[in-house]
Structure formats: C-alpha cells, structure tokens
DRENFI-849933 format. One record per residue (C-alpha): chain; y, z, x; residue number from 1. Coordinates in Angstrom, 3 decimals. Layout:
+----+----------+----------+----------+-----+
| ch |       c2 |       c3 |       c1 |   i |
+----+----------+----------+----------+-----+
|  A |        Y |        Z |        X | NUM |
...
+----+----------+----------+----------+-----+
//
This chain:
+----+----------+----------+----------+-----+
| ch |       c2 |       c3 |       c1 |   i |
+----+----------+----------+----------+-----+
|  A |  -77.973 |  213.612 |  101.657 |   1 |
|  A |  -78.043 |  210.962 |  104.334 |   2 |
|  A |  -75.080 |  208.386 |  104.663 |   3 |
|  A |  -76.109 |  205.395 |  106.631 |   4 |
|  A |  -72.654 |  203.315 |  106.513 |   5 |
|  A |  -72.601 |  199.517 |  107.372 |   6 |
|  A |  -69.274 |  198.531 |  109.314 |   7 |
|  A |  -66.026 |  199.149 |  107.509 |   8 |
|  A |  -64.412 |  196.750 |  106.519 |   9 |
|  A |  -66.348 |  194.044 |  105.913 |  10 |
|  A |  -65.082 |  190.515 |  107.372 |  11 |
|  A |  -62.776 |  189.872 |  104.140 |  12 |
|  A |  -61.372 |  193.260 |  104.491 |  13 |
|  A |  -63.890 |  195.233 |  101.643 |  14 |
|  A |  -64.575 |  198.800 |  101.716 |  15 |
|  A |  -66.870 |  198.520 |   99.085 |  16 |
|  A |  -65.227 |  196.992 |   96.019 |  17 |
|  A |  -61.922 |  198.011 |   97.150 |  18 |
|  A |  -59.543 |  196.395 |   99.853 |  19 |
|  A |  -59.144 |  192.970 |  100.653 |  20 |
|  A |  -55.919 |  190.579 |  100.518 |  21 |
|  A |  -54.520 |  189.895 |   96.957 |  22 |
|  A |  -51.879 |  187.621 |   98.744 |  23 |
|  A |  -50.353 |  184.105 |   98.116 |  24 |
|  A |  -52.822 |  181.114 |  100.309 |  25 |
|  A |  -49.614 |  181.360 |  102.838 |  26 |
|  A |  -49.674 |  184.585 |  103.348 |  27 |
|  A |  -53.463 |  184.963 |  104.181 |  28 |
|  A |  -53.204 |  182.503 |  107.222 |  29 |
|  A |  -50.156 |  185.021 |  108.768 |  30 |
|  A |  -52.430 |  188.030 |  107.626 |  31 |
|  A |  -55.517 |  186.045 |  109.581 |  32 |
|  A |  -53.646 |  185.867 |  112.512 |  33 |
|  A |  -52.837 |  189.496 |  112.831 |  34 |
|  A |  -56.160 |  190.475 |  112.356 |  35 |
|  A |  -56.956 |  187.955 |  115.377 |  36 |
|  A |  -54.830 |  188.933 |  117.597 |  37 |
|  A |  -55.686 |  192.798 |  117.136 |  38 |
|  A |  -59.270 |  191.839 |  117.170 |  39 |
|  A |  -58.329 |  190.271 |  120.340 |  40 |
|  A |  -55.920 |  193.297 |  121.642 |  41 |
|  A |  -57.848 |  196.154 |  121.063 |  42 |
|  A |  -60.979 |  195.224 |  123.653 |  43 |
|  A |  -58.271 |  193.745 |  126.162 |  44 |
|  A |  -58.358 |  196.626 |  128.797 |  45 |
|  A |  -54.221 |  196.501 |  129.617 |  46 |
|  A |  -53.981 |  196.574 |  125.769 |  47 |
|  A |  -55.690 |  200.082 |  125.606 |  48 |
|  A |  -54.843 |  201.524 |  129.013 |  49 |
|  A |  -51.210 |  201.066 |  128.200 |  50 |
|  A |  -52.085 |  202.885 |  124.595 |  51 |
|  A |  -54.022 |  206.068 |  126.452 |  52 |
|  A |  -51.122 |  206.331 |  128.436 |  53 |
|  A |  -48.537 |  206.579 |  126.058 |  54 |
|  A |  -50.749 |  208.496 |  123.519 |  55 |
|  A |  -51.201 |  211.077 |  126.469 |  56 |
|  A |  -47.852 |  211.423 |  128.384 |  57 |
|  A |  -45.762 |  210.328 |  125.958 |  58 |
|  A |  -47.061 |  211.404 |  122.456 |  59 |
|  A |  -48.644 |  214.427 |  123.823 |  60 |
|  A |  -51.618 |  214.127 |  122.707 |  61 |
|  A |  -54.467 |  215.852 |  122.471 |  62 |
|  A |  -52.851 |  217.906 |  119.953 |  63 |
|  A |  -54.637 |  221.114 |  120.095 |  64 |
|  A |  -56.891 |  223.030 |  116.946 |  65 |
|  A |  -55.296 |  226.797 |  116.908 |  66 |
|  A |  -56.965 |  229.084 |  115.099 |  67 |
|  A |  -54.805 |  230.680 |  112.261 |  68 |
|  A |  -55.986 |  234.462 |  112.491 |  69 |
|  A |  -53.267 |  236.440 |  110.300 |  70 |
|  A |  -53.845 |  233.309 |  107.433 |  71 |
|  A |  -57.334 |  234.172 |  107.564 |  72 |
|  A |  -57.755 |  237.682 |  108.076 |  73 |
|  A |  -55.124 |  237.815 |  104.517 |  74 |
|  A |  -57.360 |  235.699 |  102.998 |  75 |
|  A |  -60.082 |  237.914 |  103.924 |  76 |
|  A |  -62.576 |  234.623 |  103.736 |  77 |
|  A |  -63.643 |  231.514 |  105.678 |  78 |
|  A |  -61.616 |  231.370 |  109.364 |  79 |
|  A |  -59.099 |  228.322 |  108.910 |  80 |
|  A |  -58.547 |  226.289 |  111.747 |  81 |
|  A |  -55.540 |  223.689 |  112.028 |  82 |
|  A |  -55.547 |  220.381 |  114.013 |  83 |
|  A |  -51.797 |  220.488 |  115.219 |  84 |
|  A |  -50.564 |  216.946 |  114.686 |  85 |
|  A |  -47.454 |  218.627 |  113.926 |  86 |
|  A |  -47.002 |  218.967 |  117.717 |  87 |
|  A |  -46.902 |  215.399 |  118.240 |  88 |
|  A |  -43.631 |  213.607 |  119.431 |  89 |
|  A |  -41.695 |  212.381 |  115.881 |  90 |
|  A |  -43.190 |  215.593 |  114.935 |  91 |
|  A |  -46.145 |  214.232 |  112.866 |  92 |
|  A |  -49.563 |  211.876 |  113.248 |  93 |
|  A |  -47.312 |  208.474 |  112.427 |  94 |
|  A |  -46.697 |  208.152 |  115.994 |  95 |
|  A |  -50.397 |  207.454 |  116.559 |  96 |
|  A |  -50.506 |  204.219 |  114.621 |  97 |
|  A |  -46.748 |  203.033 |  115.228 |  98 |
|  A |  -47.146 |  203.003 |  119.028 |  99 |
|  A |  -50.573 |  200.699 |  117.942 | 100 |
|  A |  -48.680 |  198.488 |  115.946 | 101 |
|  A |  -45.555 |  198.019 |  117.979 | 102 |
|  A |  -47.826 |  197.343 |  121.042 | 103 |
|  A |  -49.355 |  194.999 |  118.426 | 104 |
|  A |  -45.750 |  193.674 |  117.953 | 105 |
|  A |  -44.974 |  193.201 |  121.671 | 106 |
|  A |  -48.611 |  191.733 |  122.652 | 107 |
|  A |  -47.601 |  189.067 |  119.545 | 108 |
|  A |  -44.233 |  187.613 |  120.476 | 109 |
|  A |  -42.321 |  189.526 |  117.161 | 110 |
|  A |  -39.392 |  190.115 |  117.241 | 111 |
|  A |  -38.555 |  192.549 |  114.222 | 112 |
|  A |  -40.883 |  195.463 |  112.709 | 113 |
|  A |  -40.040 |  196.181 |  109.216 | 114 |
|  A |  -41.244 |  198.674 |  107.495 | 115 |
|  A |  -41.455 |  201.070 |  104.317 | 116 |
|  A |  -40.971 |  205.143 |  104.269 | 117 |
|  A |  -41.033 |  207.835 |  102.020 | 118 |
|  A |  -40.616 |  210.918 |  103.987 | 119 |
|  A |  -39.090 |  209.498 |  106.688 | 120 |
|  A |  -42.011 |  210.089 |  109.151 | 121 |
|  A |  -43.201 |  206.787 |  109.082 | 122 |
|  A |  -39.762 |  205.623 |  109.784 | 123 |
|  A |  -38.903 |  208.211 |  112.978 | 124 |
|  A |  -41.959 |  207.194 |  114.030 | 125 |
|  A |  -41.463 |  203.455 |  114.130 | 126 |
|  A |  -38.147 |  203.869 |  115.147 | 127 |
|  A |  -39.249 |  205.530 |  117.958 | 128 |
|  A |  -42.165 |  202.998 |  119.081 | 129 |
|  A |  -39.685 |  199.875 |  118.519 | 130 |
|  A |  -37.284 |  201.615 |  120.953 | 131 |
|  A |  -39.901 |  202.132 |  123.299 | 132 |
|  A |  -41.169 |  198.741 |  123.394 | 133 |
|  A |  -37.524 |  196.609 |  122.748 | 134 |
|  A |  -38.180 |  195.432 |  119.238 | 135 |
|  A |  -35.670 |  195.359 |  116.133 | 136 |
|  A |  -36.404 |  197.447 |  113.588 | 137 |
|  A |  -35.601 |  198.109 |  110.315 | 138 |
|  A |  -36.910 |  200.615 |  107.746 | 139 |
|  A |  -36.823 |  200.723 |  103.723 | 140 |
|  A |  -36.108 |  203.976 |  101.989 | 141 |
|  A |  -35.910 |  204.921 |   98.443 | 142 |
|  A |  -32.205 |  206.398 |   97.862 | 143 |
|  A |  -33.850 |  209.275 |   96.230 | 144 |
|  A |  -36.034 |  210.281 |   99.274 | 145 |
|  A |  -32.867 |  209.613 |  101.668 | 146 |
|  A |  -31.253 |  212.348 |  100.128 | 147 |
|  A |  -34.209 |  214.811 |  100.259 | 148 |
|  A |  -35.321 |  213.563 |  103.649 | 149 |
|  A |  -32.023 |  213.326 |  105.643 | 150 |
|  A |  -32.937 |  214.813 |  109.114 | 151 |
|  A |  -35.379 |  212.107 |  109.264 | 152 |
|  A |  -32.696 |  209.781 |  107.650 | 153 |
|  A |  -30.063 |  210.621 |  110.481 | 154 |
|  A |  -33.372 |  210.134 |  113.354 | 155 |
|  A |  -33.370 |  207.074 |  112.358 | 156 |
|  A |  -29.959 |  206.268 |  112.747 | 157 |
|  A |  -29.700 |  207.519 |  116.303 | 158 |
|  A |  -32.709 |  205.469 |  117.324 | 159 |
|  A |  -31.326 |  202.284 |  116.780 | 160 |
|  A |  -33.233 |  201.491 |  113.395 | 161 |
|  A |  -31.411 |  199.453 |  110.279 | 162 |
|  A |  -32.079 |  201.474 |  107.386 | 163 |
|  A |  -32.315 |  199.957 |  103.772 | 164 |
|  A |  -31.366 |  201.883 |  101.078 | 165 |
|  A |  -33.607 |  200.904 |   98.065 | 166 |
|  A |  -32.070 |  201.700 |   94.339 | 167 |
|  A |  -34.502 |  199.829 |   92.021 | 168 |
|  A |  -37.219 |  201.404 |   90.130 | 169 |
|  A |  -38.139 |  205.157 |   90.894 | 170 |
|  A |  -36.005 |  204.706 |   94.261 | 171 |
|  A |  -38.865 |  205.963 |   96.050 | 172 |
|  A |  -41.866 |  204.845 |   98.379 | 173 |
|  A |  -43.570 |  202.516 |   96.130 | 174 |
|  A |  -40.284 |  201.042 |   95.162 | 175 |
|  A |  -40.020 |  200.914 |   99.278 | 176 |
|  A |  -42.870 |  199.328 |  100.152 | 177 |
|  A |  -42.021 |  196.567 |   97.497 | 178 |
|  A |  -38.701 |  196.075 |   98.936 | 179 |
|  A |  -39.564 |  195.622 |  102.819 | 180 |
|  A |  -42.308 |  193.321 |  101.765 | 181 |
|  A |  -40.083 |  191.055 |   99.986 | 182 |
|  A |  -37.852 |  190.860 |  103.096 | 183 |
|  A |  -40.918 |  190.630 |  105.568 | 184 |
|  A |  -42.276 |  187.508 |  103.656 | 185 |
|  A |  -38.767 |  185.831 |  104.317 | 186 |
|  A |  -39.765 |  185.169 |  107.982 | 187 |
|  A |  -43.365 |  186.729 |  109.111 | 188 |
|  A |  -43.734 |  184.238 |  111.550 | 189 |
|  A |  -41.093 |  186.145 |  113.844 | 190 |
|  A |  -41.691 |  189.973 |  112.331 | 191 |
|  A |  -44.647 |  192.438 |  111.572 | 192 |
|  A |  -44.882 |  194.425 |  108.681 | 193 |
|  A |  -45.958 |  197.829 |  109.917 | 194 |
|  A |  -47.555 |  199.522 |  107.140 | 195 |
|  A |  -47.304 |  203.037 |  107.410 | 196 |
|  A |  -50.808 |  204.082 |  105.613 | 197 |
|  A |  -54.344 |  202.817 |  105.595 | 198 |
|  A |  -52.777 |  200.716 |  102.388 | 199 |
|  A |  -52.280 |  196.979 |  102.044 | 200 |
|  A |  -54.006 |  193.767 |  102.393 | 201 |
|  A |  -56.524 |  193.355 |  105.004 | 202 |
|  A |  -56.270 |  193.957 |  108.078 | 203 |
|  A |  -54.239 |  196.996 |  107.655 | 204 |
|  A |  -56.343 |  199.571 |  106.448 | 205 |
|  A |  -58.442 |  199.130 |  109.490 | 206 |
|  A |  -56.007 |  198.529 |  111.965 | 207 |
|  A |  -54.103 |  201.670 |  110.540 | 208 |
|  A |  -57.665 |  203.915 |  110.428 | 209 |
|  A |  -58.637 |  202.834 |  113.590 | 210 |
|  A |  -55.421 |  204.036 |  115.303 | 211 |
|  A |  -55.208 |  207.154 |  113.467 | 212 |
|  A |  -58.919 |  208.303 |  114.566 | 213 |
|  A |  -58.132 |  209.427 |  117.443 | 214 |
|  A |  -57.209 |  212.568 |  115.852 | 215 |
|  A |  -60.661 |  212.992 |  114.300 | 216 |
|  A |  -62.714 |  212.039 |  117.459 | 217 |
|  A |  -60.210 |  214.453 |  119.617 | 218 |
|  A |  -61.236 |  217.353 |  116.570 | 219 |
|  A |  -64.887 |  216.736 |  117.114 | 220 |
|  A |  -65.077 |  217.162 |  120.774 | 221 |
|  A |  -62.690 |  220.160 |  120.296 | 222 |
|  A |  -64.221 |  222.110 |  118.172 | 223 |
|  A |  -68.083 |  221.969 |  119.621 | 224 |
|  A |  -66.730 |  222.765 |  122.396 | 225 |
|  A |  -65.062 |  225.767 |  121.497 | 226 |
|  A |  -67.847 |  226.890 |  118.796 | 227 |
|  A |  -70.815 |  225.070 |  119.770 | 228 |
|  A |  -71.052 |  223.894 |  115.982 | 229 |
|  A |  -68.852 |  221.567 |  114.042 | 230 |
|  A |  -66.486 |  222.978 |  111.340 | 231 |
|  A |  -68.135 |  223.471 |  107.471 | 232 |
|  A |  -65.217 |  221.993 |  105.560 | 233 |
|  A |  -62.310 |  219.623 |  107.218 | 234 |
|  A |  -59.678 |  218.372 |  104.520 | 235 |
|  A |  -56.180 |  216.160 |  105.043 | 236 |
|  A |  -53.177 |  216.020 |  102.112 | 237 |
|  A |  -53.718 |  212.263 |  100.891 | 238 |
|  A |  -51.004 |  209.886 |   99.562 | 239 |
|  A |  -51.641 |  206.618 |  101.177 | 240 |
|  A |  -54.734 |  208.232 |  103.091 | 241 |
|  A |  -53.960 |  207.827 |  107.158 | 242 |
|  A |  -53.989 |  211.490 |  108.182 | 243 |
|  A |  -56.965 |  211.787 |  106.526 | 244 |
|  A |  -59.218 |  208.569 |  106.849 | 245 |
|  A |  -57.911 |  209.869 |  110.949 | 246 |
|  A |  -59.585 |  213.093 |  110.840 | 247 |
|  A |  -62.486 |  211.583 |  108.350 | 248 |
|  A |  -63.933 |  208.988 |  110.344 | 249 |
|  A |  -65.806 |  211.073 |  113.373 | 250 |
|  A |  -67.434 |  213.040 |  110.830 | 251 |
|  A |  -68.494 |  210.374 |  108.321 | 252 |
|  A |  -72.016 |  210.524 |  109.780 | 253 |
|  A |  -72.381 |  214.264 |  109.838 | 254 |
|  A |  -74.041 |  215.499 |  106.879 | 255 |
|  A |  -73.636 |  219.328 |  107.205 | 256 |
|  A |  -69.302 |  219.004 |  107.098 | 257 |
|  A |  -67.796 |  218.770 |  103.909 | 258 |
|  A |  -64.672 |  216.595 |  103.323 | 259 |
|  A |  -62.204 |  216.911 |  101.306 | 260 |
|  A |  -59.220 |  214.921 |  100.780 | 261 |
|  A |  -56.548 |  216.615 |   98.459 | 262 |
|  A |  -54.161 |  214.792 |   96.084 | 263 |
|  A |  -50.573 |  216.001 |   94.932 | 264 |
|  A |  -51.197 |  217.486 |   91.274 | 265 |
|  A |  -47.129 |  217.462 |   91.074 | 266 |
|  A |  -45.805 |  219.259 |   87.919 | 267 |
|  A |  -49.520 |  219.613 |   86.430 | 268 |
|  A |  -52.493 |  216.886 |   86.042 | 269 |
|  A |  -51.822 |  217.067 |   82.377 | 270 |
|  A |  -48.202 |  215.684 |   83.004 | 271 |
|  A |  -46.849 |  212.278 |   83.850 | 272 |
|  A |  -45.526 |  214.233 |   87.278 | 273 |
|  A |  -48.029 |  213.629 |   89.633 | 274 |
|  A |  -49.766 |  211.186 |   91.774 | 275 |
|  A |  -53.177 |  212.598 |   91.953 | 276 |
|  A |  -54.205 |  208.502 |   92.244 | 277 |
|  A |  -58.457 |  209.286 |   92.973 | 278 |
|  A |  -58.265 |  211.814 |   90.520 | 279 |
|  A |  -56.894 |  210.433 |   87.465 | 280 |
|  A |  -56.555 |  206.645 |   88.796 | 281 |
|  A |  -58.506 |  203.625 |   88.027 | 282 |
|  A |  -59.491 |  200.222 |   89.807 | 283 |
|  A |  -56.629 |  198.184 |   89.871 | 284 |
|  A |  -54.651 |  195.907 |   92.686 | 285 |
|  A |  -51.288 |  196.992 |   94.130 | 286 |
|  A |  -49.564 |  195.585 |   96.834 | 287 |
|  A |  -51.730 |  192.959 |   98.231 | 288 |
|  A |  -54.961 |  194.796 |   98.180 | 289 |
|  A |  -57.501 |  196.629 |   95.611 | 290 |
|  A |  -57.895 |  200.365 |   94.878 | 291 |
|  A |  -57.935 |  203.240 |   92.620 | 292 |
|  A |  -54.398 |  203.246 |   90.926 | 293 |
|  A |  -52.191 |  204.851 |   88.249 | 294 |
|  A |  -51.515 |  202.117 |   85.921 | 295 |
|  A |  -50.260 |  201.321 |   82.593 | 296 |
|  A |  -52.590 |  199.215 |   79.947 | 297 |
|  A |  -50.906 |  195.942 |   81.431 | 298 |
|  A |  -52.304 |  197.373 |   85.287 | 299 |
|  A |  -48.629 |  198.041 |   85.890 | 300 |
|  A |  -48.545 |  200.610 |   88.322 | 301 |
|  A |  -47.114 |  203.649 |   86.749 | 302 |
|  A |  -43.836 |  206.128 |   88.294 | 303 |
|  A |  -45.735 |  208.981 |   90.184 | 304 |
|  A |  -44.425 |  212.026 |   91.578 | 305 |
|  A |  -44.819 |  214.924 |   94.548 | 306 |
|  A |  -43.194 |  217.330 |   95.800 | 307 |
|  A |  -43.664 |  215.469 |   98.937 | 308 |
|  A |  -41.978 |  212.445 |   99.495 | 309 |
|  A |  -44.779 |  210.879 |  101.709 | 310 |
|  A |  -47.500 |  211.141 |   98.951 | 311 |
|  A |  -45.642 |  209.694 |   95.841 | 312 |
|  A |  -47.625 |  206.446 |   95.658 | 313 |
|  A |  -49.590 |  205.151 |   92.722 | 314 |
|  A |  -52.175 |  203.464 |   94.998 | 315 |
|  A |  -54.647 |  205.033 |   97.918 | 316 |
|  A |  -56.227 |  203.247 |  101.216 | 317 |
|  A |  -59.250 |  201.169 |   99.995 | 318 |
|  A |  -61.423 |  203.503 |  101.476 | 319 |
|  A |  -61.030 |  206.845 |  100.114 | 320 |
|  A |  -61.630 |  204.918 |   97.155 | 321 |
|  A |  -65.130 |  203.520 |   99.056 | 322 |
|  A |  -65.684 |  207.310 |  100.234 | 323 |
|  A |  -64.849 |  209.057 |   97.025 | 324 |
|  A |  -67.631 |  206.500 |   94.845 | 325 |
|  A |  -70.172 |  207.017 |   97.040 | 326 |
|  A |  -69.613 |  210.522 |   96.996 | 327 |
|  A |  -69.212 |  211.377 |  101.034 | 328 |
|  A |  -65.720 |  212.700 |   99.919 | 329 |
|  A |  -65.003 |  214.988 |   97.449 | 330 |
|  A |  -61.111 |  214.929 |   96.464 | 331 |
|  A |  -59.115 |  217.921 |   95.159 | 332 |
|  A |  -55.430 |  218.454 |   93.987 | 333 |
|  A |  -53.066 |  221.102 |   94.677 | 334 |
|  A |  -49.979 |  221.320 |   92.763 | 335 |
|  A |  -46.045 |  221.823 |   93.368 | 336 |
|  A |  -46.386 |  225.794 |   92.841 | 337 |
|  A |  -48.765 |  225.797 |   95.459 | 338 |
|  A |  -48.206 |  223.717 |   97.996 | 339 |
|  A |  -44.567 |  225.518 |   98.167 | 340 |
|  A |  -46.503 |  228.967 |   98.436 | 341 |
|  A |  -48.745 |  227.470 |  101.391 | 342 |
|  A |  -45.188 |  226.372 |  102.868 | 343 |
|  A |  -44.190 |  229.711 |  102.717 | 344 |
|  A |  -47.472 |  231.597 |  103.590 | 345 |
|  A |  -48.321 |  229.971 |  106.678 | 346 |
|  A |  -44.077 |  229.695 |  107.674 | 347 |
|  A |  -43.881 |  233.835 |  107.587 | 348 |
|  A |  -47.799 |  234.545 |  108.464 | 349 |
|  A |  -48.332 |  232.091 |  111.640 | 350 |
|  A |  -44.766 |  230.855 |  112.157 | 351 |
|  A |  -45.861 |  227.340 |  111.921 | 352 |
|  A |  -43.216 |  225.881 |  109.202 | 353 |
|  A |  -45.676 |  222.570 |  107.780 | 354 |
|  A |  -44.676 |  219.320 |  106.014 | 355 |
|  A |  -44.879 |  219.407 |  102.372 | 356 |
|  A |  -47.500 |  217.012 |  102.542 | 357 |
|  A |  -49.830 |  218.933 |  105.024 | 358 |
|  A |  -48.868 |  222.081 |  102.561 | 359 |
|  A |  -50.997 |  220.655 |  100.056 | 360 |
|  A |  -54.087 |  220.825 |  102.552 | 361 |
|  A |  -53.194 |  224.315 |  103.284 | 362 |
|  A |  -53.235 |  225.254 |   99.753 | 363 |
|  A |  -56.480 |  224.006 |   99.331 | 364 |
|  A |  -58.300 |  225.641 |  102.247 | 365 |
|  A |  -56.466 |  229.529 |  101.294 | 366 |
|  A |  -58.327 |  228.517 |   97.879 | 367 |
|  A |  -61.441 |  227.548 |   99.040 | 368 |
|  A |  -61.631 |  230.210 |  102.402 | 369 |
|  A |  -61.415 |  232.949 |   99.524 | 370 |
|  A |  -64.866 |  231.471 |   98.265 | 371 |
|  A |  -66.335 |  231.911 |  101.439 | 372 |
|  A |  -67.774 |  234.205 |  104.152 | 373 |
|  A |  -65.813 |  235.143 |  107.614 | 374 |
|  A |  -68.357 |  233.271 |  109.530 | 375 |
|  A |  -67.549 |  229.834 |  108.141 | 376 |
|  A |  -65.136 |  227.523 |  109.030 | 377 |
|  A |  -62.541 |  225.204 |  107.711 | 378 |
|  A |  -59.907 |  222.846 |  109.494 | 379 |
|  A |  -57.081 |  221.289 |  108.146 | 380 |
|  A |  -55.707 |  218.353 |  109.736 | 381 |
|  A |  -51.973 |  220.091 |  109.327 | 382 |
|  A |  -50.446 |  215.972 |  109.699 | 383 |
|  A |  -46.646 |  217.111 |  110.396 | 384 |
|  A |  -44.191 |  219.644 |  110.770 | 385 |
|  A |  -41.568 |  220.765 |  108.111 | 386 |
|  A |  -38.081 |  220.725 |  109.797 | 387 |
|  A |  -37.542 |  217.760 |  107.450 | 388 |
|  A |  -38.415 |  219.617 |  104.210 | 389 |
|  A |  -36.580 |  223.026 |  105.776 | 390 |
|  A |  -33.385 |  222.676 |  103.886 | 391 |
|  A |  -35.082 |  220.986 |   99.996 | 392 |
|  A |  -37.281 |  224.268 |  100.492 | 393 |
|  A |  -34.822 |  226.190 |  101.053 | 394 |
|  A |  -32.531 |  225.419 |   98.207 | 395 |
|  A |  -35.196 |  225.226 |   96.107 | 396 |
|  A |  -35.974 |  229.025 |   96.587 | 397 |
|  A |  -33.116 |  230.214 |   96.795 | 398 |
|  A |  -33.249 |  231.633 |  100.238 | 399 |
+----+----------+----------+----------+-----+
//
C-alpha cells in the first residue's frame, strides 16, 4: 500500500476528522496568535540556529540507536534496536519540545509557562527550559502521581518551578491538564500553556510533533547508515502520543516499515484499569480538541489507568487517531504484568533501567522479535530512563 499524505494539519488544525480547537471565540484569537508567531519563528534563521545549538550542546543530542544484543540473542528472534532518548538531558525526549516552546515563550514576550505533568518528565523538562531561558514556571501534578513520581517531584523543586498539587478527580494527569488550563485562561495574554503531548487545541499537536521529529529524522539517517536498509518494525509507548508521532513522522512515507504505537492495557482490556484510548476509545472531544477517547454515554471522559504515570490519559494526539483510521499505524497494548517484566528484562540483560512508559514498547517488540527471523529488525524509540520509577518498582517487587 501507498500513502500519499496531504500536509498535516490542515489550516484549522484537522488531522483528518480529529484535532482542531473546541475553545471559547476568546480563546481562539490567543490560540491564533501562537500559531502565528511559531509559523513566524520556526523559518526565522536565529530562531532555529539558537534551537540546533541547544538541542546539540546542551540536550545532547543526537541520541544514539544501540543495538541490544543479549535482549535479542534471549529472544532468539528479530535484532531489537533502541533509539536512546533516555540519554537526553532531563533524562527523556520532553526536552526536545520544551526547549521549542520556551524559545517560543521568550521569542513572544511571556512571561510565565504553565504547564500539566503526569510523570514528572514533562515537568523536569520545562523546568529546565524556563530556567534556561528566564521564564516563571509553574507545573500541575496530580497528588497521586507526586507521590509515585517524587525524584522528578523534588527536580522540580530545585529548578525553580511552582508546583501545584492537584486533588480533584482521579488526582492524576487528566485531572492535571484540567487544572493548569483553568489557571492559564486567567491571563494568556502574559503566559503560554506548554502542552506536554501532541494533545490539545490547534496549534499544539503540530507545534509539539514538529519539535519532537527530530528524533525520527535523526533514526532514519542513523540507521541506513549503519545497515544500508531502514528498520522492519519501529514502535513508541503512546499516552498522549509525542514520543511516538517523533519517531513516526520520517517514516510515514516509507511503505516497507511497520509502525506500531502501543497503548497501556493496565490491569487487563476487559477491566475499567486501563487507558488503551485507540484501542477501546471512541470519537469524542476532550480538552479543547477532537480524538479517540474513553468516555461515558454522556461523552464524559472516563478515569483511566497505567502503570505509568505519563500514559494515564483518556484522550490521544489527533493524529494517531488520523494514522490509526487510515490504517498507516497499527496500535497494540501491553499490560501492567508486562511492561514490569520488560523493566526488569532489559534492567538485568543490557543494564539500561527504562521508564515505565518506554517499558511498554519494550514489551511489545520481545513479543513480536519472537515471531520473527534474526535478520529482521525492530527499533523502539526507548522515550526515557527509569530512575524515576526505580523506587515504585522496587517496592512493588519486593526487591
């Protein structure tokens, strides 16, 4: 099958059916002018020189692909191959977008960048960029994932941030995100919301995707020119979707990679603990934008779970849902048991200890390199490291 895809998003901010700005009239003019001024930022040459340099000599980047030989030779299948976001500064792939969007901040006149977390990656990683640049910052946090998350809690403490504790509804992300955007639309003539996922109205799932590509256009040029062929499979964790639509996007166009996105299954797809949103979701709004959600028969979003604090969110970047319709994606699950066995697996096999969320990706690929023979290829985009779930492991085991 050929995929011919016309620009994404269109000018109202569709991927598809799915994105757009399901805001107040008010709201739309502010979100207008963001999209304007990055529109206007991100062809300005001092704009993206000063970008390339942090991303290089400050971030780190490129990350490098390492080839995970005792993983694969145990499997006995497919060689599995990770992009190490992981070794990014802030320890995960948030830094690629934050730097974007406090630049965005700076270049703007703001002076405050609020934003939601879940894991606390996000949150480091904002915290970090706002420090860089000068500009307030203050993070929301469900009082649930502060207790889970709290190196990344304590991070953010040291780097100047003001962190919200939110104690309404789940006391988690989505109960985050609704919290910082109630305080952002109290004055977003002088702050930015910083999303922290390819979610939201228009023009955040672009500005987020087109930040976060980097990783995907770095894996490209990588991996052809250490194989002279591009990998069979690639697949990214997805909650909100960055990590992934990152890695996605420079191989959209190639027909002969598979894709796979894969979704926390939680406690089991045949329980209310999950948040498996593109697999058991349906079309609904959320948030200021339109998607594939888990909703209740009023389109109430429903309470989702994950072992993973970063992919507990009932909605899903616009589009994966675009992707997953027209088939270019497939999307998989993997649940608690096994994303906590990946932890472990690739911890004591390659002595790379991975976010719970990138576990999930890992669990996937040791499924599907079993299926396979030694001369294919997967990579997973392994999105962050696990210091931050080293202790809820842990105690979880018993070790």
């Amino acid at each position: 099958m050929t995929f011919n895809f016309a620009p994404m998003p269109d000018d109202k901010g569709y991927f598809g059916e799915y994105g757009g700005q399901i805001i107040p009239p008010e709201l739309k003019a502010i979100m207008d002018d963001i999209n304007d001024a990055y529109e206007k930022v991100k062809t300005t040459p001092e704009f993206l020189q000063e970008l390339a340099e942090l991303n290089a000599d400050y971030t780190g980047r490129p990350s490098p692909i390492y080839h995970a030989k005792r993983l694969s030779d145990k499997i006995g299948g497919a060689q599995i191959f990770l992009k190490r976001e992981d070794l990014n500064h802030t320890g995960a792939h948030k830094i690629n977008h934050c730097l974007g969007e406090a630049l965005l901040a700076k270049y703007m006149g703001k002076t405050r960048v609020l934003a939601e977390t879940g894991a606390g990656q996000h949150g480091v990683a904002l915290a970090t960029a706002c420090a860089l640049v000068g500009i307030e910052c203050e993070i929301h946090m469900g009082v649930i994932d502060i207790e889970k998350e709290h190196p990344n809690v304590t991070k953010m403490k040291i780097l100047g941030c003001k962190l919200v504790p939110v104690t309404r509804g789940t006391q988690t992300l989505k109960d985050a995100v609704d919290s910082a955007f109630e305080e952002y639309l109290k004055d977003p003539v002088n702050s930015l919301y910083a999303i922290g996922s390819v979610v939201g109205p228009h023009p955040f799932p672009k500005m987020v995707r087109d930040f976060q590509s980097i990783v995907g256009r770095e894996a490209r040029e990588q991996f052809l020119a250490k194989h002279g062929k591009l990998p069979d499979i690639i697949t990214a964790c997805v909650g909100g979707g960055s990590n992934a639509i990152g890695l996605f996007t420079a191989f959209l166009n190639d027909d002969g990679v598979k894709i796979v996105g894969v979704e926390p299954a939680g406690k089991g797809l045949n329980t209310n603990q999950h948040a498996a949103t593109l697999t058991l979701g349906s079309k609904g709004a959320i948030h200021g934008f339109e998607c594939y959600t888990l909703q209740d028969d009023k389109g109430n979003p429903l309470p989702v779970y994950s072992i993973a604090s970063g992919l507990d969110y009932p909605g899903v970047g616009p589009q994966h849902c675009y992707l997953k319709d027209i088939k270019r994606v497939e999307y998989e699950t993997a649940d608690d048991e096994e994303c906590l066995d990946a932890f472990m697996t690739l911890s004591r096999l390659e002595g790379i200890i991975p976010a719970l969320e990138s576990a999930h990706a890992v669990a996937y690929a040791m499924k599907q390199a079993a299926t396979m023979s030694k001369d294919q290829t997967i990579l997973i985009n392994l999105s962050g490291r696990g210091d931050k779930d080293a202790d809820f492991v842990a105690n979880k085991l018993g070790l």
